[in-house]
N, C-alpha and C positions, 0 to 999 in steps of 0.2 A: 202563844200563837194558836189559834184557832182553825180548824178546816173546814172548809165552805162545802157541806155534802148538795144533793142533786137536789132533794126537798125544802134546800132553806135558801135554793136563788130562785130569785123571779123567773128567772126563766133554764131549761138545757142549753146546754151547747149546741144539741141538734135544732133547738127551737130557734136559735140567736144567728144560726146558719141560715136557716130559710128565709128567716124576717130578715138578713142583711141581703141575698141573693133575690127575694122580690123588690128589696128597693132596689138597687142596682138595674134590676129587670125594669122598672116605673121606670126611672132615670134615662135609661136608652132610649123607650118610645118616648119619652119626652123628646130627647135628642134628637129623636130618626123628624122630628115632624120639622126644626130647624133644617136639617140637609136638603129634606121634599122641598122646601122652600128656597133654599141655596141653589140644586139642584132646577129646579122650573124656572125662577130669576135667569138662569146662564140658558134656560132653553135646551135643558138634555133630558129628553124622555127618556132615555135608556136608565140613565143613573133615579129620576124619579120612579121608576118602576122597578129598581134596584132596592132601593130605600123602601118602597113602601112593601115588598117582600121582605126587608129585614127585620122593619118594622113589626110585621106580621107576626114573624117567626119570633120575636118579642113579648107578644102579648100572649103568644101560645106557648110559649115557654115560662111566663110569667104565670099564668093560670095553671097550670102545671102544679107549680111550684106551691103555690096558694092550696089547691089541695091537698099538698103533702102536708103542709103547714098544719093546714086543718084537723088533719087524722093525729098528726103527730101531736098537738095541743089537748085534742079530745083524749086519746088512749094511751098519750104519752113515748110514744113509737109507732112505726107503719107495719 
């Protein structure tokens, strides 16, 4: 039985974090643009202006994350 050290996987743990928490992050705005649409269909400005602040707060947390991503890839840690 062999043990998988940090230099012989494709990727960290910390790395395999971010890249699952940006997809997830892509996934929601994807989502949020179905609700704007559900949401305008039923004729509720409130709830579309709801959605598209969540959305928002989506892609800004998603770019976030994509930086850390970055650093972490480049230097191996932030």
């Amino acid at each position: 039985m062999s043990t998988t050290t940090e230099t012989s996987r494709a990727l960290s743990d910390l790395e395999y974090d971010l890249i699952t928490v940006l997809k997830n992050k892509s996934e929601a705005v994807k989502a949020y643009d179905t609700y704007i649409k559900d949401a305008q269909d039923m004729d509720s400005q409130p709830c579309v202006e709801l959605f598209r602040k969540l959305k928002q707060d989506e892609i800004k947390a998603a770019q976030e994350v994509r930086t850390h991503l970055q650093e972490v890839m480049q230097k191996g840690k932030m």
